[in-house]
Each structure stands twice: as C-alpha cells, then as structure tokens.
C-alpha positions as a Markdown table, in Angstrom:
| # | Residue | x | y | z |
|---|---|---|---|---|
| 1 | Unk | 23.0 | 33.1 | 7.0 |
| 2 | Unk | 26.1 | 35.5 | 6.6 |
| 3 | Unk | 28.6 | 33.9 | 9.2 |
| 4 | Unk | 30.0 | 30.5 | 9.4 |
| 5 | Unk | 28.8 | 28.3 | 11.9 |
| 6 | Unk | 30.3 | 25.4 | 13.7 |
| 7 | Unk | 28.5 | 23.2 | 16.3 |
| 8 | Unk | 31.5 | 20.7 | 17.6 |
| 9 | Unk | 29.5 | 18.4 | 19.2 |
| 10 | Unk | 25.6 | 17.2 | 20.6 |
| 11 | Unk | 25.1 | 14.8 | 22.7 |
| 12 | Unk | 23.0 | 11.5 | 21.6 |
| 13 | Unk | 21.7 | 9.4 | 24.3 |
| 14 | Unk | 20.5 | 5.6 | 23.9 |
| 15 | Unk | 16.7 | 6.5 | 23.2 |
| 16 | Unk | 18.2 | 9.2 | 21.0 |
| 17 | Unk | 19.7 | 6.4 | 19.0 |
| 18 | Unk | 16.7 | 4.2 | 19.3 |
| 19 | Unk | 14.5 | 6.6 | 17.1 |
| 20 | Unk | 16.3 | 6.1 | 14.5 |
| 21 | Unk | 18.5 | 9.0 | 14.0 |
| 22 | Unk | 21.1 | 10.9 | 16.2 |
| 23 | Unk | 22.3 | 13.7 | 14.8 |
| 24 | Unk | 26.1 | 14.8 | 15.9 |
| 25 | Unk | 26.8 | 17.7 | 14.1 |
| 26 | Unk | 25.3 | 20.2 | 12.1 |
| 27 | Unk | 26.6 | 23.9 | 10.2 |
| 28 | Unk | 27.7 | 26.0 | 7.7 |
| 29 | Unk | 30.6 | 27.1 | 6.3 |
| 30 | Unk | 32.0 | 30.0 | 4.0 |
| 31 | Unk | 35.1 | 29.9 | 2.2 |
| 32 | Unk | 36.2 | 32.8 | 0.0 |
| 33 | Unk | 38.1 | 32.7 | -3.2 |
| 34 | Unk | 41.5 | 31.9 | -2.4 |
| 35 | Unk | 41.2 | 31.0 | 1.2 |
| 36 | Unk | 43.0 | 27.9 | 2.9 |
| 37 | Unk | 40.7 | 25.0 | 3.1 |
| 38 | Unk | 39.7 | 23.6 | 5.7 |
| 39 | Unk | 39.7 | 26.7 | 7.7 |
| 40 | Unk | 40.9 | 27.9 | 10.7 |
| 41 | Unk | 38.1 | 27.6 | 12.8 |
| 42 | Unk | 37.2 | 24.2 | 11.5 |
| 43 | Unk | 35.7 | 22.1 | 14.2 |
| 44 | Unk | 38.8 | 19.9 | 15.2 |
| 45 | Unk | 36.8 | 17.0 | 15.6 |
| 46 | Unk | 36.5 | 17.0 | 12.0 |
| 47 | Unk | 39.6 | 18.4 | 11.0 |
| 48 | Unk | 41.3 | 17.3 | 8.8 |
| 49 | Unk | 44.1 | 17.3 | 5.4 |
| 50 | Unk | 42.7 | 18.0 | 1.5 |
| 51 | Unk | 45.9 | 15.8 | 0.5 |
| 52 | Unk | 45.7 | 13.3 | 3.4 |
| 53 | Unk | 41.8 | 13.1 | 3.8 |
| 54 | Unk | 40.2 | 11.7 | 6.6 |
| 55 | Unk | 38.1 | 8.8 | 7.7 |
| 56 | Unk | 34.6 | 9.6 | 10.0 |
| 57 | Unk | 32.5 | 7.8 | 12.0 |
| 58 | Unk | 29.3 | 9.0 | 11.3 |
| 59 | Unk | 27.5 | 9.9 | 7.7 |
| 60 | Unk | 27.4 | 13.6 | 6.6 |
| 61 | Unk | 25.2 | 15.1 | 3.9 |
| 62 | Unk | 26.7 | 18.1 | 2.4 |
| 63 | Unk | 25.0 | 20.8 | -0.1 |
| 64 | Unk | 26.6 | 23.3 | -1.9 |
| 65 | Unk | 24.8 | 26.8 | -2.7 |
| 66 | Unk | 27.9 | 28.7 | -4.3 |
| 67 | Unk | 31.2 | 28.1 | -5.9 |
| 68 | Unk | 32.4 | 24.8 | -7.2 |
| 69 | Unk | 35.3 | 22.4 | -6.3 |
| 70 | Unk | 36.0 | 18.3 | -6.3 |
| 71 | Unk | 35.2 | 14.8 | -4.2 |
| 72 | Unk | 37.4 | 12.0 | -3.6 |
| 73 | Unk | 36.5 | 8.7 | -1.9 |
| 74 | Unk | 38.1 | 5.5 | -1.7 |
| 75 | Unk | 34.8 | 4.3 | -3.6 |
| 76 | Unk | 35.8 | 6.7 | -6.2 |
| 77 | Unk | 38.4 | 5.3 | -9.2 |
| 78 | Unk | 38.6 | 9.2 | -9.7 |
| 79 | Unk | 37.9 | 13.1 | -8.6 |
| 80 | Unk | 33.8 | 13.9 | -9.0 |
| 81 | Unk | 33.2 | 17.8 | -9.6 |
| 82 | Unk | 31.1 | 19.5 | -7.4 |
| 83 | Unk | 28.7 | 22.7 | -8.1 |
| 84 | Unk | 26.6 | 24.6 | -6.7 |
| 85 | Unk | 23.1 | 22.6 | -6.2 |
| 86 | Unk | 25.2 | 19.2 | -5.1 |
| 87 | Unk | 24.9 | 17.0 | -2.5 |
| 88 | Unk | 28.1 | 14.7 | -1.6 |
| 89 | Unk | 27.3 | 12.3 | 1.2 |
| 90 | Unk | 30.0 | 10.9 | 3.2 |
| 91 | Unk | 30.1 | 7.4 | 4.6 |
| 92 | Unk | 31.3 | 5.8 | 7.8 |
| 93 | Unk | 34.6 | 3.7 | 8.0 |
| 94 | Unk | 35.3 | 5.4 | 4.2 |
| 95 | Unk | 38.3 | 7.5 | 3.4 |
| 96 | Unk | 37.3 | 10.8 | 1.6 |
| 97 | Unk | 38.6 | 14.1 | 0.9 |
| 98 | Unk | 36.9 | 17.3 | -0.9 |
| 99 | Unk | 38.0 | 21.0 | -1.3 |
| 100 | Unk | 36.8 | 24.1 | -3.1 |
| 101 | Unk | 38.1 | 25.3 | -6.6 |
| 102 | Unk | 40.7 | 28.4 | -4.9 |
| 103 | Unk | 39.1 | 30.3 | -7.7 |
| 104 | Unk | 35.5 | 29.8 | -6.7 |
| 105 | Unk | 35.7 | 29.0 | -3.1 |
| 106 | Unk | 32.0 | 28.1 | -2.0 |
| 107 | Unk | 29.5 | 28.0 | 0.8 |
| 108 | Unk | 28.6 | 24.4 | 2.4 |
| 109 | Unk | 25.7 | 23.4 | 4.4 |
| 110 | Unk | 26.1 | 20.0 | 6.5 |
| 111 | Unk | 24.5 | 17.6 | 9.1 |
| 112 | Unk | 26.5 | 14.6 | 10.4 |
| 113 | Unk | 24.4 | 11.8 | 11.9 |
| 114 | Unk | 24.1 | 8.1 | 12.4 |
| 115 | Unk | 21.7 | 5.7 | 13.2 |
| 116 | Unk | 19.7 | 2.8 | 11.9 |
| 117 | Unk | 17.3 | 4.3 | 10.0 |
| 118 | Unk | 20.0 | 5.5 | 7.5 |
| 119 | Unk | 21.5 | 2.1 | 7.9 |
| 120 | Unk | 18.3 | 0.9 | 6.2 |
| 121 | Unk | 18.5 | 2.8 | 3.6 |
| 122 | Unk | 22.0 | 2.0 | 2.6 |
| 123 | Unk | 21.8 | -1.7 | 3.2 |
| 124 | Unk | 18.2 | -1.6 | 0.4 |
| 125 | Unk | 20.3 | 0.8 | -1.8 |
| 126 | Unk | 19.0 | 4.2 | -2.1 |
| 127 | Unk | 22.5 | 5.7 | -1.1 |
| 128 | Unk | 25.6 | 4.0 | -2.3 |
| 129 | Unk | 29.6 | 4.7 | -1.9 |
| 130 | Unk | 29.7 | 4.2 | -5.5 |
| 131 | Unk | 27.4 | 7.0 | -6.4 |
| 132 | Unk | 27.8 | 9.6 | -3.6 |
| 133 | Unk | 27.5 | 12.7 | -5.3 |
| 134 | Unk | 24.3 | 14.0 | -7.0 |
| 135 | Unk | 23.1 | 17.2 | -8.8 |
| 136 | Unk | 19.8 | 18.7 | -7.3 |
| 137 | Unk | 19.7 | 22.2 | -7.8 |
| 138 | Unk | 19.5 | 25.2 | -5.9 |
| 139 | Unk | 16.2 | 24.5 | -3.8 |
| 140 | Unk | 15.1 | 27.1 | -1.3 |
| 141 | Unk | 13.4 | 24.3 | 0.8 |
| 142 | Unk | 16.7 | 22.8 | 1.3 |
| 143 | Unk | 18.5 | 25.5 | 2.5 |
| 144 | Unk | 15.1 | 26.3 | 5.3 |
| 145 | Unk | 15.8 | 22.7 | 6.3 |
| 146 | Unk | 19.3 | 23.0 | 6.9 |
| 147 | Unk | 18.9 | 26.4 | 8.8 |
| 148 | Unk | 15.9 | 24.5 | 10.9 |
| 149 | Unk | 18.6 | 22.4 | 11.9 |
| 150 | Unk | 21.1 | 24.8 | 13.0 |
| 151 | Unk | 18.8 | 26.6 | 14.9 |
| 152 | Unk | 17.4 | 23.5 | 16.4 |
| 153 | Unk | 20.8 | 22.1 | 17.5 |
| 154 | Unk | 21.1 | 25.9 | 19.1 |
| 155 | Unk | 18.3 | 25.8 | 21.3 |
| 156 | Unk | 19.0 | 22.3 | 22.5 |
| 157 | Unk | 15.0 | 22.1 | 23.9 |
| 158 | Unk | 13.7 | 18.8 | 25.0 |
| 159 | Unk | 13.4 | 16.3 | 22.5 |
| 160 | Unk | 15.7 | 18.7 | 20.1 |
| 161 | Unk | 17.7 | 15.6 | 18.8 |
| 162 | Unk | 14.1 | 14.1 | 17.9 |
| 163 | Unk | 13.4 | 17.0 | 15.7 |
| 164 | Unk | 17.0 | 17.1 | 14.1 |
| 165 | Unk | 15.9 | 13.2 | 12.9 |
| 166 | Unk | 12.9 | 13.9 | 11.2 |
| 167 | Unk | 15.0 | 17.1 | 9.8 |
| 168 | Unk | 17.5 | 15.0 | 8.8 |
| 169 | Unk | 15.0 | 12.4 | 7.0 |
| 170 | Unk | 13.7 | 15.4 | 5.4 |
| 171 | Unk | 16.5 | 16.9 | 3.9 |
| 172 | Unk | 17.4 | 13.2 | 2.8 |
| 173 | Unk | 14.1 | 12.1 | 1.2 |
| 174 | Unk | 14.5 | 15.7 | -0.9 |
| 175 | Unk | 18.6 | 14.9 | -1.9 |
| 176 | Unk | 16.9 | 11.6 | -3.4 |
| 177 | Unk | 13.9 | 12.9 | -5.2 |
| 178 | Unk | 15.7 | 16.6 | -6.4 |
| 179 | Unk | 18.7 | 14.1 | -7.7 |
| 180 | Unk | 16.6 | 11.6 | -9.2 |
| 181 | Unk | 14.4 | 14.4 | -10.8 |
| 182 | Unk | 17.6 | 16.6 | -11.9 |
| 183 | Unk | 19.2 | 13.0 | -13.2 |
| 184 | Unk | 16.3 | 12.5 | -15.2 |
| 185 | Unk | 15.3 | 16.2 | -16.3 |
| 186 | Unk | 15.9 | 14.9 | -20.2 |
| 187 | Unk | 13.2 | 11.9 | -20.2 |
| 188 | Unk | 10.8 | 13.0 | -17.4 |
| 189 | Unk | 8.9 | 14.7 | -20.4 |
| 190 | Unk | 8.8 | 11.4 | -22.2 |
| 191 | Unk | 7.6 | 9.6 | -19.1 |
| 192 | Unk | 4.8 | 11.6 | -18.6 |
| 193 | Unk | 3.9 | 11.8 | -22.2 |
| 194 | Unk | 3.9 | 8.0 | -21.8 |
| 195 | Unk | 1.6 | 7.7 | -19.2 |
| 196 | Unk | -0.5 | 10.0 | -20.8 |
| 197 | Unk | -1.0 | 7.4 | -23.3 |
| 198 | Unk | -1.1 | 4.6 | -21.3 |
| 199 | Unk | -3.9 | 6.2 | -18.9 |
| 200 | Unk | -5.6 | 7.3 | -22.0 |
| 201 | Unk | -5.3 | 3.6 | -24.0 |
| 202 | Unk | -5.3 | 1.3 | -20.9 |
| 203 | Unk | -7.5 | -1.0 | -22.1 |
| 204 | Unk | -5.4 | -2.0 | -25.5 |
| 205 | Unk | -2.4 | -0.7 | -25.1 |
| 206 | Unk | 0.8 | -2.5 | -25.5 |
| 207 | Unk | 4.1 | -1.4 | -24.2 |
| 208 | Unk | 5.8 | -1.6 | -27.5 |
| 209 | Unk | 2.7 | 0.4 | -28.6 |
| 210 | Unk | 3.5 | 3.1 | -26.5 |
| 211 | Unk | 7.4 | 3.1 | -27.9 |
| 212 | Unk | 6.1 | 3.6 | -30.9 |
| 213 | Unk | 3.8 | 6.7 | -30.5 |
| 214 | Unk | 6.6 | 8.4 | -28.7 |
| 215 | Unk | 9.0 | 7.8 | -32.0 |
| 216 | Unk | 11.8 | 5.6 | -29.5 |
| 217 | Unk | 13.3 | 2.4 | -29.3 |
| 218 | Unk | 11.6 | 0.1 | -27.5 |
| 219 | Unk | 14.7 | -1.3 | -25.1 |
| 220 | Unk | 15.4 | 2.2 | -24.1 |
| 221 | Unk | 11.9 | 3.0 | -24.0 |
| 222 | Unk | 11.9 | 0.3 | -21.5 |
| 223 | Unk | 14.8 | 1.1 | -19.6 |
| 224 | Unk | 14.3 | 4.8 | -19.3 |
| 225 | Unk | 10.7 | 3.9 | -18.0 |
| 226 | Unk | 11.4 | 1.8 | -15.6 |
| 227 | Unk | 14.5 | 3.8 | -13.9 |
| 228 | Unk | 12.1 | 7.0 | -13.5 |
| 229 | Unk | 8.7 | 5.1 | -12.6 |
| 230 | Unk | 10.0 | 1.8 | -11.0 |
| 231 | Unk | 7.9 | -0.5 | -13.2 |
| 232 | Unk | 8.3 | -1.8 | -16.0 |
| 233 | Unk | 5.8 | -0.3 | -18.8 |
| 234 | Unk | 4.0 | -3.7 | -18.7 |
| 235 | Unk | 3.7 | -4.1 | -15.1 |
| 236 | Unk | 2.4 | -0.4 | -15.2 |
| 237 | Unk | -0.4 | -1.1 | -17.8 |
| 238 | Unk | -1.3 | -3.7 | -15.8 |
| 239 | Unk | -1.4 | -1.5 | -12.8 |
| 240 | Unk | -3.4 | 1.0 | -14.5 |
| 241 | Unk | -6.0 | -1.1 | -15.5 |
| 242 | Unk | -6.3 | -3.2 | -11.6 |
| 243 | Unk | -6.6 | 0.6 | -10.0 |
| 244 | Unk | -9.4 | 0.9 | -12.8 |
| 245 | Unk | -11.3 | -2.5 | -12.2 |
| 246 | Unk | -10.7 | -1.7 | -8.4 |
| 247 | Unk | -13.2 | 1.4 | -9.1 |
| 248 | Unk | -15.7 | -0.6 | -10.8 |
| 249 | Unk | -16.1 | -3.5 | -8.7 |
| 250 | Unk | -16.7 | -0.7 | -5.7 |
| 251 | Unk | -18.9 | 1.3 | -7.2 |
| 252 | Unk | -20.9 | -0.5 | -9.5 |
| 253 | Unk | -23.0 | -3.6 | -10.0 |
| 254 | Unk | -21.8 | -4.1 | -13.4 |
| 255 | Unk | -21.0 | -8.4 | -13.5 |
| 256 | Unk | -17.4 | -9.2 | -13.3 |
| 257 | Unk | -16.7 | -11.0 | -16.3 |
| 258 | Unk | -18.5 | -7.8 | -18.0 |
| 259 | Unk | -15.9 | -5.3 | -16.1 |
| 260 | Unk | -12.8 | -7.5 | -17.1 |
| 261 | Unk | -13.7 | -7.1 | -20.8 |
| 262 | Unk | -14.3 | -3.5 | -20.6 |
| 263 | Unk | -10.5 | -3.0 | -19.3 |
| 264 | Unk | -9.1 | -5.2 | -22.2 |
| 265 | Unk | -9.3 | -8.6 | -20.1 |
| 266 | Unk | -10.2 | -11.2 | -23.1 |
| 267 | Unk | -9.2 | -14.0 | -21.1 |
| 268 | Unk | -11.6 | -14.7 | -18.0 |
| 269 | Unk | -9.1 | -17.4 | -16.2 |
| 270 | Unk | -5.9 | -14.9 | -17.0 |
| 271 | Unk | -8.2 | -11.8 | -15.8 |
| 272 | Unk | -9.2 | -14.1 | -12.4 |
| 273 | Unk | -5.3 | -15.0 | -11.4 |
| 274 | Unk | -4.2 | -11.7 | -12.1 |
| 275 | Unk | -6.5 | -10.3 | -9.5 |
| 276 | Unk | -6.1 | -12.3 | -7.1 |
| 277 | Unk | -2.2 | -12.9 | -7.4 |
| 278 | Unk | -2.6 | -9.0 | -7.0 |
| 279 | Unk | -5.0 | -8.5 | -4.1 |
| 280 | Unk | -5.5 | -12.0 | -2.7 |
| 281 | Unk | -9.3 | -12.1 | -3.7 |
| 282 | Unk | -11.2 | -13.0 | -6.1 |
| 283 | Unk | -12.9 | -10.2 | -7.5 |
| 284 | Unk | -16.7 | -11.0 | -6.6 |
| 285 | Unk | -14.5 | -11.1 | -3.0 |
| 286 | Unk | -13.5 | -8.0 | -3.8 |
| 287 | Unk | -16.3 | -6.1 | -4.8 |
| 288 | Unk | -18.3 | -7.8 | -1.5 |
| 289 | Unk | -15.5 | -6.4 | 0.5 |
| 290 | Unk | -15.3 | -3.4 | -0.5 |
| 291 | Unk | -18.9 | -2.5 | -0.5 |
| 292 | Unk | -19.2 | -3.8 | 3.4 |
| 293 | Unk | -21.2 | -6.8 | 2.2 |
| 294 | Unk | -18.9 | -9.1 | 5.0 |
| 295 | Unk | -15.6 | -8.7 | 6.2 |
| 296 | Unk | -12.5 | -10.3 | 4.1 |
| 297 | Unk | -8.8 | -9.8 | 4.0 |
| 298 | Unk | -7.0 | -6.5 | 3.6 |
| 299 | Unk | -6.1 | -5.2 | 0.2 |
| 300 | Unk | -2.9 | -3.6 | -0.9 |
| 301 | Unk | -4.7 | 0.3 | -2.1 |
C-alpha cells in the first residue's frame, strides 16, 4: 500500500460490542526521513503532541515494517526502541507517546478497538502495560491482515465490524505467538531437542536427566522449559506418558497394571491416582469408555 490511509471513525453499535470486539479505527501511515511527526493529515481524533503525549480510550496495536524510532508509557520507567518487525500496543486510560527516529522515519500499520474479549485477555495476563512492546519480525501474513482490515472498514458491508473482530483476534493471537517465538528464537532449539528426548525416553526419563543430555543447568533448564512450553519438564513427562497410556487403554486389551509398567509406572496405587486425578476415571473406566463399552464422564483429550 503506497499512500497513507486514515479512517477517523466507525461506528460500533451495542451488538457490535456484544461480540466481543468493536473496532474504531484502523490505517496506515508513512512518514519519511525528516518529516514532522504526527503529520498533518493525522486523524484529529487521535492527534496528538510527541513531547506532551496523549491518553486514548480505546487499545491500539501498532506494527512497524520500516524505519525505527522510540515508546514511552507511563508503565514505562524509560524510552523502549522500536524497529522494524515491532508491535507496541497501547492501552486505555494510559498516557503514552512514540515518534520515529527523523533519520529513519518509518511506516506504521494500526487497528484501535475495544471490547471484552481483549479485556479478557489483559485481566489473565497475556498483554501487560509493563511489557507493551515486542519484537516479531517482518511477517507477510501480518501485513495481509492489516490490509484485510483497511479494506474491510472501506466497504462498511453488513456485519463489517464482525469481520474486523475476528481480524483483530487474528492479528493479536499472531503479535503473541511471533513475539513469544522471536523472544525465544535462542532456546526454541533446545526445547525441541528436549522433547525429542523426552518423547523418545518417556518411560524412564527424569527431568534432571534431560538437563544433563542437553549439557545445561538444571534450574535454567527448568525455567527456560517451562516459559516456552508452559509446563514444567516434570509435568510434561508426565503428560507424555498419560497421552501414551490414553492410546493403549483404547486400542488394546493389554491388562492395566501391565500398560502402567510399560510407560515406567512402578507404583500401581501412584499409577491409579495419577489417572484419575487427570481424567476423573479410573483407567479400566477409561478404557470401557473409550471403546463404547457404556457411557461415562467426558475426558479432557
């Protein structure tokens, strides 16, 4: 998209709202080396002063694709740089201000929206005012999303705001899973060489076992592991080996206490609470559930 575009305003109704997401404002915006920031033809709704900043009342996910420049928030104990391939999201009710290096100047993709969806997902902690800025690259399918959008808020069909939700869910679920990856570029490698192992060694395997083979401390072993994965590497073993007893219950005849063993269960009582601390069932309940010998409670998968 060669020329900046500015839609000032869409309007949200009550069972816009009630879906979830309303969106209120969606663009893009080029600024060239050198040029005054904000410009011009800035929407004056959102106007405002790089040295005075500005408060909104909506939350507005920005992406960068070229040039470079700085974020401020009253989060913030000081300036965050920004790049090409970042995202800075901006928060309701919080003072911010950002700008573009004058020697870079840069091109900016955003979506301003509200709603409880997002709500959600503040209040349970994905998105935080202390961490609004991440690093995710320069993704293709970010920039088709953002596009989507501005074409979407364009045509203003029925149902248009509807669409520009599930855009807008889109474009966040990939901010959080290009940052996380991006975040975690240096141990991903380790993370998959350790569940190599462990899907390999399931039935023995200890988590300090696993540090060792991949030559690394066992606390940050630990740490890294469970940032990346959300488990820790114990509760993952264990994982692993339920999803593998799961199997064998369902498709074989093979007697329980036999199948616990083969997965590394020495303990029969330990094996029997695990299970059904995990699935509610016992595991001959199990097996007669999920071969349609009668009807039980619902698993989780």
């Amino acid at each position: 998209m060669d020329d900046s575009i500015h839609l000032k305003y869409l309007v949200a109704g009550p069972n816009d709202l009630l879906w979830g997401t309303a969106v209120n404002s969606v663009g893009f915006q080029e600024v060239g080396p050198g040029e005054p920031y904000p410009p011009s033809n800035h929407p004056s709704r959102y106007l405002f002063s790089e040295e005075r900043g500005r408060i909104l009342d909506e939350f507005q996910l920005l992406y960068l694709t070229q040039g470079s420049g700085q974020f401020r928030s009253a989060s913030l104990s000081h300036a965050v740089p920004l790049q090409e391939g970042s995202f800075f999201l901006l928060f309701p009710g919080e003072w911010h201000t950002y700008r573009p290096n004058p020697q870079t100047g840069w091109k900016e993709y955003w979506i301003g929206f509200k709603g409880a969806q997002m709500d959600t997902w503040v209040r349970n902690g994905f998105f935080t005012r202390a961490k609004p800025v991440w690093h995710a690259g320069l993704k293709s399918d970010v920039v088709g999303l953002y596009n989507d959008a501005i074409q979407t808020a364009i045509d203003q069909q029925s149902g248009f705001q509807q669409r520009l939700g599930g855009l807008v869910g889109h474009l966040l679920s990939l901010a959080w899973f290009y940052g996380r990856n991006e975040a975690f570029s240096e141990v991903a490698e380790m993370i998959n060489r350790a569940k190599i192992i462990i899907a390999e060694q399931f039935r023995t395997i200890t988590p300090e076992e696993v540090s060792r083979q991949l030559c690394m401390g066992y606390s940050n072993f630990r740490r890294s592991f469970k940032e990346y994965t959300g488990f820790s590497p114990a509760k993952y073993i264990q994982e692993v080996r339920m999803s593998k007893i799961k199997e064998a219950l369902t498709n074989s005849s093979v007697p329980v206490k036999q199948v616990a063993f083969s997965m590394g269960y020495e303990n029969e009582d330990y094996f029997f609470t695990a299970f059904r601390r995990l699935t509610g069932m016992t595991p001959a309940e199990y097996r007669a559930f999920t071969q349609g010998k009668r009807k039980g409670k619902q698993t989780q998968p």
